[in-house]
C-alpha positions as CSV (number, residue, x, y, z in Angstrom):
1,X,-28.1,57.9,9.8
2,X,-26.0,56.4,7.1
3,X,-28.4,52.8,6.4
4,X,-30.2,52.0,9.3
5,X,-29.4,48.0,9.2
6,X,-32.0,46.0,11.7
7,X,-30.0,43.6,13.4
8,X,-32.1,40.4,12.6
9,X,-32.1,37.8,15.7
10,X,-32.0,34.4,14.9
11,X,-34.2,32.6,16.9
12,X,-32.4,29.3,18.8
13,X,-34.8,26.6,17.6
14,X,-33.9,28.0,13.6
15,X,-30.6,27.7,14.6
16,X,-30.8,24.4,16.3
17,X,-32.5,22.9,12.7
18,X,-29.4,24.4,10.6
19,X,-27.0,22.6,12.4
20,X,-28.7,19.4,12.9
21,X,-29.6,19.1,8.7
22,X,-25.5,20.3,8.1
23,X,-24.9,16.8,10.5
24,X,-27.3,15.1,8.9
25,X,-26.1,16.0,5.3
26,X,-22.3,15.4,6.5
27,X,-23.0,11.9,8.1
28,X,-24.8,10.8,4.9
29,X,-22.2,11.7,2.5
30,X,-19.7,10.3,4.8
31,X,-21.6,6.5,4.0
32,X,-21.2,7.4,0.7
33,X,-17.8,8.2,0.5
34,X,-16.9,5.0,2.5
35,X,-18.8,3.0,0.0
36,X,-17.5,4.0,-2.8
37,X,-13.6,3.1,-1.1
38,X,-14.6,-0.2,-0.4
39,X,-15.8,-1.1,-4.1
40,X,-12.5,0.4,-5.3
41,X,-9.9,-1.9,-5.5
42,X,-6.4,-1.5,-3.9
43,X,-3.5,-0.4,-6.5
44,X,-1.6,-2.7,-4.9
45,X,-3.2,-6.0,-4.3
46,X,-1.7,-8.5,-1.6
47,X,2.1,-9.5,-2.7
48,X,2.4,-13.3,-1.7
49,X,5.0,-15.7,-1.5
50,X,4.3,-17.9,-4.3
51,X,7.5,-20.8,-2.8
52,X,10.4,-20.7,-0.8
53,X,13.5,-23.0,-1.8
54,X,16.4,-24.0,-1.3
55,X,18.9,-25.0,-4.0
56,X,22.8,-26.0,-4.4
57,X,25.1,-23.4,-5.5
58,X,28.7,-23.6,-5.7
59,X,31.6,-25.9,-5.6
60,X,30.9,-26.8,-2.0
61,X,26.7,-27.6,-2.7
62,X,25.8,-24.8,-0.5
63,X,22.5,-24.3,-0.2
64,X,21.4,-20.5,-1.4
65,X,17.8,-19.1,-0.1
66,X,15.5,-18.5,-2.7
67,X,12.0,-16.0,-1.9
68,X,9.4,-16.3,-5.2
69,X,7.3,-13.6,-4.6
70,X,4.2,-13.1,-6.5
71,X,3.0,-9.4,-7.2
72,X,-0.6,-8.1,-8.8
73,X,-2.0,-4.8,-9.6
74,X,-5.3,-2.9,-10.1
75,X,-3.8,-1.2,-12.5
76,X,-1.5,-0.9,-15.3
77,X,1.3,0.6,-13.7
78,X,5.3,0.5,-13.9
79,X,6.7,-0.2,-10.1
80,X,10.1,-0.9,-8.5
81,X,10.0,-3.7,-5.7
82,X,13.0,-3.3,-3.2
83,X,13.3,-5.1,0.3
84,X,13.4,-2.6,2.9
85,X,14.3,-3.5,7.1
86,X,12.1,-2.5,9.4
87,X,13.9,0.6,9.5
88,X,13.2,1.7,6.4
89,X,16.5,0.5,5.1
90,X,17.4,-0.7,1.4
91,X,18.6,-4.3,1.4
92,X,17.9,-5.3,-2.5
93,X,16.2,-4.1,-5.2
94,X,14.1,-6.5,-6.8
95,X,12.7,-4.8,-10.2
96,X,12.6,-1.7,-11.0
97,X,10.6,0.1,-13.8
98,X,8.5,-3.6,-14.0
99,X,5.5,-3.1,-15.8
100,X,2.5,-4.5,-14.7
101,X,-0.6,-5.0,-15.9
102,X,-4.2,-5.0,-14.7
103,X,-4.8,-7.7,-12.9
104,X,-1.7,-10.0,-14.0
105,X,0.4,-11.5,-11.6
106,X,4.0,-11.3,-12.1
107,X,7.0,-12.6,-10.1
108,X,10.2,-11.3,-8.3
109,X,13.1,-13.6,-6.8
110,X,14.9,-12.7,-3.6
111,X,17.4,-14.8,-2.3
112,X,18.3,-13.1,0.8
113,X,22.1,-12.3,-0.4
114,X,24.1,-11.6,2.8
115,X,21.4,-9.9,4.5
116,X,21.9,-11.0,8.4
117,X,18.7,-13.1,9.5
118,X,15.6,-10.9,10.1
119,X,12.5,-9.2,9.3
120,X,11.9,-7.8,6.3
121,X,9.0,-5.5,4.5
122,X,8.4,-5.6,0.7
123,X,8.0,-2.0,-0.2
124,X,6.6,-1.4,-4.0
125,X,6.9,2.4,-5.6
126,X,4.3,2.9,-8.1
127,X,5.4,5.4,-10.7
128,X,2.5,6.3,-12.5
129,X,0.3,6.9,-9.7
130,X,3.4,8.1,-7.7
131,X,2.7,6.0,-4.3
132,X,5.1,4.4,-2.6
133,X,3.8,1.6,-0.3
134,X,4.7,-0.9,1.8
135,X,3.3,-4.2,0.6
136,X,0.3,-4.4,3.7
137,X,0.7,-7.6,5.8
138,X,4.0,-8.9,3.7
139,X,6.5,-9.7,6.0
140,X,10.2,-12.1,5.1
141,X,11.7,-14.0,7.9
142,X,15.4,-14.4,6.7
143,X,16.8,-17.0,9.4
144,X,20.3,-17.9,9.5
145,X,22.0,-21.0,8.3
């Protein structure tokens, strides 16, 4: 015979104890995990309209639209802010190459151009962490004239 190898028989029970301690072990570093996401800020902390106004342009005192949007990260980073449609669609760009720093708030201006009333989504590319996101709960209601 060329190495008699004894099959060794794992009893049920033995088996039974591995997987439960693997769950066990799994579930555990799962709480940890999720802890440690929740101390850790976003990169991208909640854009927010800072005003809304309306001002007089032109010959005929038209009033123009005006969005002050105020924008914050956890993180020194360098981001572009465009207004996207729901579709996914470009409408403006508000900054690009902006740099932020930790924890400073800094502010963009839309004022709607002629973008047809709507909803729009702030979307914010982040180039040193290269993330592109779309600003969470930020939504712009363009209504017409």
């Amino acid at each position: 015979m060329i190495g008699s190898a004894r099959a060794r028989e794992i009893r049920p029970a033995t088996l039974a104890g591995a997987v439960l301690a693997v769950l066990v072990a799994g579930a555990v570093a799962g709480l940890f995990y999720a802890q440690a996401q929740k101390r850790e800020d976003p990169l991208l902390l909640r854009p927010q309209p800072a005003t809304l106004s309306f001002r007089p342009t032109g010959a005929l005192g038209r009033l123009t639209r005006e969005a002050h949007i105020r924008i914050e990260t956890s993180v020194d980073e360098m981001i572009d802010v465009t207004v996207v449609t729901s579709a996914g669609r470009v409408v403006a760009v508000l900054a690009h190459g902006m740099v932020m720093h930790k924890y400073r708030s800094r502010h963009v201006i839309w004022a709607g151009g002629s973008a047809p009333p709507g909803i729009y989504l702030l979307r914010v590319r982040l180039e040193r962490a290269r993330q592109t996101l779309l600003a969470p709960g930020f939504r712009l209601r363009l209504v017409g004239p």
